[in-house]
C-alpha positions as CSV (number, residue, x, y, z in Angstrom):
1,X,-4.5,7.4,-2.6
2,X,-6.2,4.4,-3.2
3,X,-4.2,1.2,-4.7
4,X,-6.0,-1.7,-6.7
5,X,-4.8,-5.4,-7.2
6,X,-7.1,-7.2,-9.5
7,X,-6.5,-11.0,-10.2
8,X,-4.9,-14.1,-8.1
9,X,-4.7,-11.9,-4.5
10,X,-1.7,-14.7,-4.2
11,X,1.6,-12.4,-2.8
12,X,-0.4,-9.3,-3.1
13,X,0.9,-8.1,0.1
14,X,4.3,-8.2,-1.4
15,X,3.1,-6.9,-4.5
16,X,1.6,-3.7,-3.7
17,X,4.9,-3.2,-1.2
18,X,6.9,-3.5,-4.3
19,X,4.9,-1.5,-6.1
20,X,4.7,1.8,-3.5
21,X,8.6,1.2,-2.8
22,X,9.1,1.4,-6.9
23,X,6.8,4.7,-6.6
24,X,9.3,7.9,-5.6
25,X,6.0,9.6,-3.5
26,X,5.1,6.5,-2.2
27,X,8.2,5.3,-0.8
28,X,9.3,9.1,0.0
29,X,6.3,8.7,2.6
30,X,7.4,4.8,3.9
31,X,10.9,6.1,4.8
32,X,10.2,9.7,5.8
33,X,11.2,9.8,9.8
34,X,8.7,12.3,10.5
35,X,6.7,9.7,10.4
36,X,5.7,7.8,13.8
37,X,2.8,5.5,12.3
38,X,1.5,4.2,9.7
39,X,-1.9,2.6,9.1
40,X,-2.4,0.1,6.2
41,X,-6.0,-1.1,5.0
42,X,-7.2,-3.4,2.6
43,X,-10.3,-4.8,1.1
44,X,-11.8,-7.5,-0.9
45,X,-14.5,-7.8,-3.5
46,X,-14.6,-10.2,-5.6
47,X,-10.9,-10.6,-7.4
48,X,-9.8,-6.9,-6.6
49,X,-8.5,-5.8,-3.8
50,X,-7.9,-2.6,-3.1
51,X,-5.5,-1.0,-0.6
52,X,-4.6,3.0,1.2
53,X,-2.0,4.2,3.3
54,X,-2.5,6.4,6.2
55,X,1.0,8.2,8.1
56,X,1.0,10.4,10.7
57,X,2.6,10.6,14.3
């Protein structure tokens, strides 16, 4: 699952957190304890950024 911020990438970070804790599957995976790690990446082009989410232990 692939998120997408298009715009000012101003509070982005922050944005997109709000948006996968507003999500029920996303923040169902953020506070699931089986969970050890999670791995967060994010790219640039141009005005969109786009950003995944990788958990696992």
């Amino acid at each position: 699952n692939i998120g997408k911020a298009a715009g000012n990438p101003d509070g982005t970070a922050n944005t997109i957190f709000g948006m996968w804790m507003n999500s029920s599957g996303h923040k169902a995976n953020i506070l699931n304890t089986s969970y050890g790690k999670i791995g967060i990446g994010a790219v640039q082009t141009g005005s969109t950024t786009y950003f995944t989410q990788v958990f696992t232990n």
